[in-house]
C-alpha positions in Angstrom: -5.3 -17.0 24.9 -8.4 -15.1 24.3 -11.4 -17.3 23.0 -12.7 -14.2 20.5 -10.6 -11.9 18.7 -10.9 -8.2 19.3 -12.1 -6.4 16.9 -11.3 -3.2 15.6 -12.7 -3.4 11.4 -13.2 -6.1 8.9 -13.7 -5.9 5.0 -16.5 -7.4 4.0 -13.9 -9.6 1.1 -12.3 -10.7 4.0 -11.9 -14.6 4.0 -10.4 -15.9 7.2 -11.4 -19.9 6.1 -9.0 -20.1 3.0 -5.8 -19.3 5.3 -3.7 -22.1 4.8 0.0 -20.2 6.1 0.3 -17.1 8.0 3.7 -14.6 7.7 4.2 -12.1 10.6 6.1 -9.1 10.5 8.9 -8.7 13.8 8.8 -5.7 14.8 6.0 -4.1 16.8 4.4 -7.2 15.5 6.3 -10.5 17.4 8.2 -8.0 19.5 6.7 -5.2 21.3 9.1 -2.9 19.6 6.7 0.4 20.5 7.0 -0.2 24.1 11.2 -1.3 24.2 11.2 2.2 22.2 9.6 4.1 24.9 11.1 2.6 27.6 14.4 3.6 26.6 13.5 6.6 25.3 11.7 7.4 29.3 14.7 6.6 30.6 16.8 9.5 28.9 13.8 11.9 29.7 14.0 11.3 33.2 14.9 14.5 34.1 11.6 15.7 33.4 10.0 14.3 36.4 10.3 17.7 37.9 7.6 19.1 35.1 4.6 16.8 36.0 5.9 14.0 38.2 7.4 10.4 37.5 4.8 9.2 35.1 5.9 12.4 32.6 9.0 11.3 31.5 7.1 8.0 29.4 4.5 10.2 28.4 6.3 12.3 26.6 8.4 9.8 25.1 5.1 7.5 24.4 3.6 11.3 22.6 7.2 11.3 20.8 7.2 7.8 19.2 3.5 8.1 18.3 4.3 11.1 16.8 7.4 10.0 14.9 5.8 6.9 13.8 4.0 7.5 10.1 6.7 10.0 9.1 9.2 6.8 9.4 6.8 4.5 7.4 6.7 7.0 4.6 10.4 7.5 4.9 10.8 3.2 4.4 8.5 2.8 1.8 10.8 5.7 0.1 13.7 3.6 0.4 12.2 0.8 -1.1 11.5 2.8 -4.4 14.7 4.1 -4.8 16.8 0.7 -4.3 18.1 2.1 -1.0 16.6 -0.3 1.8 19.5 -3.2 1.0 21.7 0.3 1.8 20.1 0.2 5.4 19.6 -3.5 5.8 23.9 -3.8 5.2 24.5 -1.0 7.6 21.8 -2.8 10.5 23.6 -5.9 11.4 26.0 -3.9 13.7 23.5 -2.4 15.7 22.7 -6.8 16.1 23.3 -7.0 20.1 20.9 -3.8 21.0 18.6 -5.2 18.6 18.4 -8.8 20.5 19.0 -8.0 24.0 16.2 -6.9 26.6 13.2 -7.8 23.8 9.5 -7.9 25.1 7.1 -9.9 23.1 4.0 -8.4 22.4 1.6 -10.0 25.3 -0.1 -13.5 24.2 2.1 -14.1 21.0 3.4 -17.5 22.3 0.0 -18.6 23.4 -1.4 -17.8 19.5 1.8 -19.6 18.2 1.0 -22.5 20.4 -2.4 -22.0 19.0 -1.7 -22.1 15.2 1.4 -24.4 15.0 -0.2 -27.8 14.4 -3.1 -25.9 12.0 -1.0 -23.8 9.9 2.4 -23.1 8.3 4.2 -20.3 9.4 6.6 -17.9 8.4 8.2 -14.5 9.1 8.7 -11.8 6.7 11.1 -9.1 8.2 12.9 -6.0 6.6 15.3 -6.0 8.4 18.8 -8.1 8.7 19.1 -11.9 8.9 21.3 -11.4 11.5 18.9 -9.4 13.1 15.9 -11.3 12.6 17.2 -14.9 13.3 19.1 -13.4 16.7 15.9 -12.3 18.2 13.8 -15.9 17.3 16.6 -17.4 18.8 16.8 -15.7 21.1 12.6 -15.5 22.4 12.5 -19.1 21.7 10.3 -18.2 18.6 12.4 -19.9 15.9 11.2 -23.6 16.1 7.5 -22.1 15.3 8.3 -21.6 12.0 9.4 -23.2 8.7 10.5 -20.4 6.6 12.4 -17.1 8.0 12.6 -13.9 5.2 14.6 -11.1 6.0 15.3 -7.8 4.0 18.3 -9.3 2.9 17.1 -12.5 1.1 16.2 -11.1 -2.3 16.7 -8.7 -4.2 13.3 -6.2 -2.8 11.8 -6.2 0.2 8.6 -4.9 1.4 6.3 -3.1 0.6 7.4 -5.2 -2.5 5.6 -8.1 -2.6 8.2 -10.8 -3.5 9.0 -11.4 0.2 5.8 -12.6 0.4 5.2 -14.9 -3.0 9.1 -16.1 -2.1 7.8 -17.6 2.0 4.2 -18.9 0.3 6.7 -20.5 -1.9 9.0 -22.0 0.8 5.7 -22.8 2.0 4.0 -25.1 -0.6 0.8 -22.8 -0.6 -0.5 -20.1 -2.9 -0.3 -16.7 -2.3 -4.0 -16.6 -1.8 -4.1 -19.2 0.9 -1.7 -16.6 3.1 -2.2 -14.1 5.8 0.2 -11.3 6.1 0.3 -10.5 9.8 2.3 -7.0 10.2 1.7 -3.5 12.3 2.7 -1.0 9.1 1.8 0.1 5.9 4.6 -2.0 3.8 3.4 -5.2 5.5 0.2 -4.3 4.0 1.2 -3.3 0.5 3.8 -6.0 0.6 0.9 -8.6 1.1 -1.7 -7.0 -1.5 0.6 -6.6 -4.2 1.4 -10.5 -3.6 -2.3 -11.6 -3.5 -2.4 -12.2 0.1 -4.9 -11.7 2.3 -3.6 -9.1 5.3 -4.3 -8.2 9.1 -3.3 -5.3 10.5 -2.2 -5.5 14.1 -2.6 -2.3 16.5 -0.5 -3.3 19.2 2.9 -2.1 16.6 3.8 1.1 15.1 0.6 1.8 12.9 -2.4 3.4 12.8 -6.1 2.2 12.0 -6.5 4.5 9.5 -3.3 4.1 7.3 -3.4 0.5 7.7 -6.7 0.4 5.9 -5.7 3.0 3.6 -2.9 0.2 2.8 -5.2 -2.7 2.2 -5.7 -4.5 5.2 -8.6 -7.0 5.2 -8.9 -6.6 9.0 -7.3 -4.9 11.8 -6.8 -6.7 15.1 -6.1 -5.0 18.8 -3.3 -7.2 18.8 -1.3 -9.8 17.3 -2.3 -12.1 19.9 -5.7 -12.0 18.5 -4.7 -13.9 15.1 -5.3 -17.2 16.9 -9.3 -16.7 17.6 -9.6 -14.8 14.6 -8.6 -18.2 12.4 -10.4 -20.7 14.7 -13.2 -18.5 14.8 -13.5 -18.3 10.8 -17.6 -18.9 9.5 
């Protein structure tokens, strides 16, 4: 683990020494979601290697996913206001298997969790399935890090509304104010607002600097393994 965080912005408001909990989003967040994406995603573009030679195919499929990526946020948050993301989160669970096998961590998560677990509480605040969710901390050997697990399907909204959020601080015996919503889009950053929270941005997922900001983070970080130094770094 890095001893300083790297730094892409910080709010001035930004108050790193009254974090007693910290949430993370799952994908492109815990799991390197962005990069599973493309890798699949290269592989069915393979016969483009003839165009510019065997590096093309995950260039065009990184330029693809980048590309794809806010129009999907938009499309989320959507769902959310019209009542439709429990829709999606009951039709997810079948998709479970693809969803757990062949994960990638995002690079230095265990180390920060290592890092944080005898400092902090910790949660996860997912949109997707529980089925989905819990399969994949079992299966990383995530789970034991953390005392609360929310997924899209444990009340009645999920994010970007925030009573995912005030539900974990709640689990967690802290106040919403004490908590650090950790999360790569723009609902993870409304979701943590709306409830209070304080909120990092992580670049390492599926969003950009600029909407993440424009959503409220308090900081953006190059990665999620940068949470760790940015806490024990706090003055």
């Amino acid at each position: 683990m890095r001893n300083r965080p790297r730094w892409v912005w910080r709010h001035p408001d930004f108050r790193p020494a009254a974090v007693q909990a910290v949430l993370f989003d799952i994908d492109g967040t815990l799991r390197d979601t962005d990069d599973e994406v493309v890798h699949r995603l290269s592989r069915l573009l393979r016969f483009l290697a003839w165009l510019g030679g065997p590096h093309w195919p995950q260039r065009v499929a990184r330029a693809v996913v980048m590309v794809a990526e806010t129009p999907l946020n938009t499309l989320y948050a959507w769902a959310d206001r019209l009542a439709l993301d429990n829709l999606v989160a009951r039709l997810l669970p079948q998709r479970e298997p693809a969803l757990v096998e062949g994960f990638r961590l995002v690079p230095g998560v265990q180390a920060m969790l290592d890092a944080l677990a005898d400092r902090y509480r910790l949660g996860v605040v997912s949109a997707g399935p529980a089925a989905a969710a819990e399969g994949f901390l079992e299966a990383s050997g995530l789970r034991p890090y953390f005392q609360v697990v929310i997924s899209g399907q444990t009340f009645a909204r999920t994010k970007p509304h925030p009573e995912p959020v005030l539900g974990a601080a709640a689990a967690l015996g802290v106040p919403p104010e004490a908590v650090l919503m950790v999360g790569d889009t723009t609902v993870d950053m409304a979701a943590g607002r709306a409830a209070g929270a304080q909120t990092a941005g992580v670049l390492c997922g599926f969003g950009t600097p600029r909407e993440l900001r424009r959503a409220g983070a308090h900081v953006l970080l190059a990665s999620t393994a940068d949470v760790a130094p940015l806490l024990m770094h706090a003055g």
